[in-house]
N, C-alpha and C positions, 0 to 999 in steps of 0.2 A: 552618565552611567555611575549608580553606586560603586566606592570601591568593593571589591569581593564579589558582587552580585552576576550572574549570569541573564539578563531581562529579555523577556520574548512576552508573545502578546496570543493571550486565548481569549479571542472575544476583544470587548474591551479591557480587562483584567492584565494587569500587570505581571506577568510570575518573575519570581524571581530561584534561583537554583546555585547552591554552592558546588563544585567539584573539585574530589582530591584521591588523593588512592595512602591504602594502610599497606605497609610491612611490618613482619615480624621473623625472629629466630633467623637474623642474617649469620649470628656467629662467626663476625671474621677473625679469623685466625686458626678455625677447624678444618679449613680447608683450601687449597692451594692460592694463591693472591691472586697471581695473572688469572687463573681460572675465572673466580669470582668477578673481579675486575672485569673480566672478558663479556660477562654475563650481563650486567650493570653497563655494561658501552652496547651492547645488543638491545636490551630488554626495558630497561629502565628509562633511562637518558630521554630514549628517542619518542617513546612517550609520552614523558612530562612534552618536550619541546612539540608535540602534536595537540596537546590538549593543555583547555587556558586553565591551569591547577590553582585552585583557593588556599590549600592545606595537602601537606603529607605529614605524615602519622605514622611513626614506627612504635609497634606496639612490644616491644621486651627484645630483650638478649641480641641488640646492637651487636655486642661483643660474645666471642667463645669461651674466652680464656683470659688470665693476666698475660699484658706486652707490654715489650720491655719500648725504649724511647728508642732506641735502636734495629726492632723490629721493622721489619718492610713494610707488614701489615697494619703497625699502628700511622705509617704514613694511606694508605689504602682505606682508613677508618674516616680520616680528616678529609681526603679526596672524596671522597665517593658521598658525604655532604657538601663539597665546595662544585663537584659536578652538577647536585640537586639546586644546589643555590644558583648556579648559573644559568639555569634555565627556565626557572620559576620567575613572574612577572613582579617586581616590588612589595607589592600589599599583601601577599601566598605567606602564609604561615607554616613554620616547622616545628613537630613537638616529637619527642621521647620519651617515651614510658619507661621508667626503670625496670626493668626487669628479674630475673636471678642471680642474687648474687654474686654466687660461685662463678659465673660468670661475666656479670659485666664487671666487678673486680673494682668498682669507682671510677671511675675510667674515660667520666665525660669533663673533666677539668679543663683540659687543652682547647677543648669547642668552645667555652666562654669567651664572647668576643669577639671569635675567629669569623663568624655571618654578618652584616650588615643588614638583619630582618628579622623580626621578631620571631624569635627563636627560643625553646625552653627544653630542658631537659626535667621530670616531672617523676620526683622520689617517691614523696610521700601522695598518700589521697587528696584529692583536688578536683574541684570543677571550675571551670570560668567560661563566661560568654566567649567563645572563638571568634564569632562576628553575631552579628544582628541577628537575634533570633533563632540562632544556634546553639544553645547550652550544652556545656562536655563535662560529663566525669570522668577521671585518670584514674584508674585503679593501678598502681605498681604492685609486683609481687613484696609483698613486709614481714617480717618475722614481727610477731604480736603474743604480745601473754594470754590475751581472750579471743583467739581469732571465732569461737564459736558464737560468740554478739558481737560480730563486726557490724550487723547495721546499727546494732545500737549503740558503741562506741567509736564508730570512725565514719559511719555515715550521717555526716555533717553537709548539709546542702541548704541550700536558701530557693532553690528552683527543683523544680520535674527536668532530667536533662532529655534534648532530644539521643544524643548520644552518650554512650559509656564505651571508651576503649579501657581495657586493661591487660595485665599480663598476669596467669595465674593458673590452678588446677579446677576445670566445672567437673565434677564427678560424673554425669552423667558422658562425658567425653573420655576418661582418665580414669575409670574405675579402679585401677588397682594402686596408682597412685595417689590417690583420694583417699582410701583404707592406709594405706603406709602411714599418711599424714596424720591420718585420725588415729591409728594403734599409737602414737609417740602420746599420749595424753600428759604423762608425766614430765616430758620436756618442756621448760619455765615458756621458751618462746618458738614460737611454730607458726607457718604462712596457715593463709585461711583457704579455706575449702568453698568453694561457690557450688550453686543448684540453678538450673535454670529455670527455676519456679519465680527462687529470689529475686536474681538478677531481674527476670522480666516482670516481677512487681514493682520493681523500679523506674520503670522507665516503656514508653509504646512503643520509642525508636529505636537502632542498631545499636547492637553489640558487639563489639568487636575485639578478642581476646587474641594474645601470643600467648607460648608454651606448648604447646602440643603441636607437635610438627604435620600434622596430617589434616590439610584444606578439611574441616567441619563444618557444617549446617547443623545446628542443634534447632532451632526454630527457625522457622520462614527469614525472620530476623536478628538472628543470633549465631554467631560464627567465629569459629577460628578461622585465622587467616591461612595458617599452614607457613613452615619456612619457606621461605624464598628460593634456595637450593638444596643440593645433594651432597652428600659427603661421604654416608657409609650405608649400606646395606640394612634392611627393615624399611626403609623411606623410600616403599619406592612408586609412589603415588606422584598425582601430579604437583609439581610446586609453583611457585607464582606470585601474585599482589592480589589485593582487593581494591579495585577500582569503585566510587559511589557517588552518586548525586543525590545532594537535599534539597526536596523541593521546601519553599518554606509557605509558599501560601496554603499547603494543604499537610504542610509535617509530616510529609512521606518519605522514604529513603528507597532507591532502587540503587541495585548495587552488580557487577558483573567479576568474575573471579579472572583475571590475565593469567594465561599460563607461562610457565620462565620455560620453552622450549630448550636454552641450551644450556639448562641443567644437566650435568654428565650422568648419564642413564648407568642404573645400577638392576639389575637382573640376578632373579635368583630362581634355580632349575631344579625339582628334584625326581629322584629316577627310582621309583616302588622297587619292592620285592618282584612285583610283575614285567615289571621292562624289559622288553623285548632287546636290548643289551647285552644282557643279560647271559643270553642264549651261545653269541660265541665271542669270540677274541677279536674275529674280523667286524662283528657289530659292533662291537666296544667300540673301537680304533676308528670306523667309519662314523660311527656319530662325536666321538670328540675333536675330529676334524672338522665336523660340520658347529659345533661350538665354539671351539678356537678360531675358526672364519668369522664368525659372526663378530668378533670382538675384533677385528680386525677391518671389516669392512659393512656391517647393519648397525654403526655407530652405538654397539653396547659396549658402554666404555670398560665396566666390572662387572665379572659374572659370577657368581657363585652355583657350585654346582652337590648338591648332598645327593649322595648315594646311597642307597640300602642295601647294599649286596645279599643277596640271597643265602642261605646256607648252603643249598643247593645245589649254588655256582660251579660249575668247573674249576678248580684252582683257587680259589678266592683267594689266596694269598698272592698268586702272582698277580690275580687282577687289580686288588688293592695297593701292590709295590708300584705296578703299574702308572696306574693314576696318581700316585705321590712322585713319581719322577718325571710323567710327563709333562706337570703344570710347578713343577718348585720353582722356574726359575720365570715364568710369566707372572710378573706381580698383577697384574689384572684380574685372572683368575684365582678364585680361592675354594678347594675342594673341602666337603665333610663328609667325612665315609664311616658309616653303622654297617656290621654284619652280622648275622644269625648264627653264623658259624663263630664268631667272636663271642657275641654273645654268650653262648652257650659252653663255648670253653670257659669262662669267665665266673660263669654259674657253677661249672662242672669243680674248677678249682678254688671258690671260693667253699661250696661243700666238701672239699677235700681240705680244704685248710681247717673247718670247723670241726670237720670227724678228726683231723691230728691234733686240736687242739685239745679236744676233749680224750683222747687215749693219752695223750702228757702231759695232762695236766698240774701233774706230781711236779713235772721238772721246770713247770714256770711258776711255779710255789717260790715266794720269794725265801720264805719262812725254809726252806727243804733244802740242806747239807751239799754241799756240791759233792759229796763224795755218793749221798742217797739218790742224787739226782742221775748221776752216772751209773749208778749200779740197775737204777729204776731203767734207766734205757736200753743198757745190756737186754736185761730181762725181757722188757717188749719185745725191742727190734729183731733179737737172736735167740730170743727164747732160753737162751744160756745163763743160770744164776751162779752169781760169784760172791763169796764174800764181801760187804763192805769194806772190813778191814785192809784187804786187798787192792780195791778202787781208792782206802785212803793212801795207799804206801802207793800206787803209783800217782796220784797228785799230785803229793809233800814230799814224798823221798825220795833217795836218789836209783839208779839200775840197779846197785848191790843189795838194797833192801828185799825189792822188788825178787831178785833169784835166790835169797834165802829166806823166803818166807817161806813157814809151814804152817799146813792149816793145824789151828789146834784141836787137838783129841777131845773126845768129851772126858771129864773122870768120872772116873769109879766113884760108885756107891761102896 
């Protein structure tokens, strides 16, 4: 048997088939160790040691955050490759895509060494024969002065790859973060933007991209992997690996997406203007028991719950005190509450701040006397006009001034 090759026989025809599985966006250190860890001794592990793996492939943000050497997590970062390495056959290859900065922080120094397998961590752009007949490109994420001719300044290749893994922004996946990137025009150096017109003019085979946390299918053959895990709230899609086989007699790729089941489930509920809730005090109470339960025992580990309260409502204030007391001290649940009735106070007083703005506007005149300014308010608010000279002797002087002052006469003509 070749090393790496998986050989079976169609006909007389030899095939031959690579297998290996891509992660991306593990981010350890965003989220609790044992957890993660926990997930990786479930989910990962027991897969590689089920199937005979050629290659794994983490495609960006390894890491969440800078850790420190004393960190738990940075011991969790170096385990959870010495688990993969232990269960992978000798000739299995492991590579890492650099990914975002900000967050892998340089951070793969300690790994140097630490494997006994050919093993690479992959900064810059780069392709190389993986094994026989398998050609790879490594797109990391890069800050670049001309990221808008990237093919024509950093796509340097010597082959057509059958694979391209990278980690970055495809617009068609990340619209709004694709425009962010492209309004910076004036920043000397900026990550590149991909299209998946480009990419797959590159190349007939898989695509395989980190960064964007939600499992995509942009083409038949073009994918983000999605993270691995859960951490916070908006993620709350399925997460998992990308599992693949490359056939090489015919330069196909068929691929299947693993779901990470004990990913901690994150839920999020929200309750209209119409919610029958709504209606009474004993609704309220009998459905936030019935949510509170669930987080307790239909394994929704966080729930988030937004509210709209009605204007409407009966009481809205006590129903809004309500639900800020009854979940402050469940850190699992996280309430957001909108009212109409809020609302509209809101409106009501922010046109009353502008109608007082505009009737005093005299007395936020920086330019306007503090004595004019006081006199000015008399007159509005009380209707009552006083002498300035009077508003000055009571600013500046002292009570005695103040009870002998006389208004002055006019004189004679």
């Amino acid at each position: 048997m070749t090393i790496g090759y998986i050989p079976f026989i169609r006909g007389e025809e030899i095939m031959k088939k690579y297998k290996g599985i891509f992660l991306a966006d593990i981010h350890i250190g965003d989220m609790p160790r044992d957890q993660l860890k926990h997930e990786f001794e479930e989910v990962v592990y027991p897969f590689i040691s089920r199937h005979d793996l050629d290659f794994v492939i983490f495609a960006g943000d390894y890491f969440g955050h800078k850790l420190y050497l004393n960190d738990e997590n940075t011991v969790l970062a170096s385990m959870i490759l010495q688990e993969i390495d232990a269960r992978l056959k000798p000739e299995a290859k492991i590579r890492m895509v650099y990914g975002t900065e900000s967050h892998e922080e340089n951070q793969y120094g300690p790994f140097k060494g630490m494997l006994d397998r050919d093993f690479k961590v992959i900064r810059t752009f780069d392709e190389e024969e993986l094994f026989p007949d398998l050609m790879v490109v490594y797109i990391p994420e890069e800050l670049l002065e001309d990221p808008e001719d990237y093919y024509d300044t950093q796509w340097k290749i010597t082959q057509r790859p059958d694979l391209i893994v990278g980690h970055g922004t495809i617009r068609e996946a990340m619209q709004k973060a694709a425009s962010a990137i492209e309004d910076k025009r004036n920043v000397k150096r900026r990550v590149p933007v991909f299209r998946t017109g480009d990419l797959r003019r590159q190349t007939d085979g898989l695509v395989v991209f980190g960064h964007y946390h939600v499992h995509t299918v942009l083409d038949p053959m073009m994918m983000y992997v999605g993270s691995f895990s859960r951490w916070k709230f908006g993620e709350e899609e399925a997460k998992g690996f990308l599992y693949a086989e490359y056939d090489v007699s015919d330069h196909t790729w068929t691929y299947e997406f693993m779901e990470n089941t004990y990913a901690p489930v994150y839920k999020t509920v929200g309750f209209g203007y119409q919610n029958t809730i709504f209606q009474s005090l004993d609704e309220l109470k009998k459905k936030m028991d019935h949510f509170e339960n669930l987080t307790k025992t239909a394994g929704m580990d966080h729930l988030k719950m937004e509210f709209n309260v009605p204007e409407t409502c009966e009481n809205p204030e006590y129903v809004m005190e309500y639900l800020r007391e009854r979940f402050k001290r469940n850190s699992n649940i996280k309430i957001n509450i909108t009212n109409g009735y809020i609302e509209k106070k809101r409106e009501e007083d922010q046109s009353a701040l502008a109608e007082d703005y505009e009737k005093y506007a005299p007395i936020f005149d920086p330019n306007t006397k503090m004595e004019d300014r006081v006199t000015y308010f008399i007159d509005v608010e009380y209707d009552k006009t006083i002498p300035r000279e009077l508003t000055a002797l009571y600013l500046y002087s002292n009570l005695q001034d103040i009870l002998n002052y006389k208004k002055k006469e006019p004189e004679s003509v």
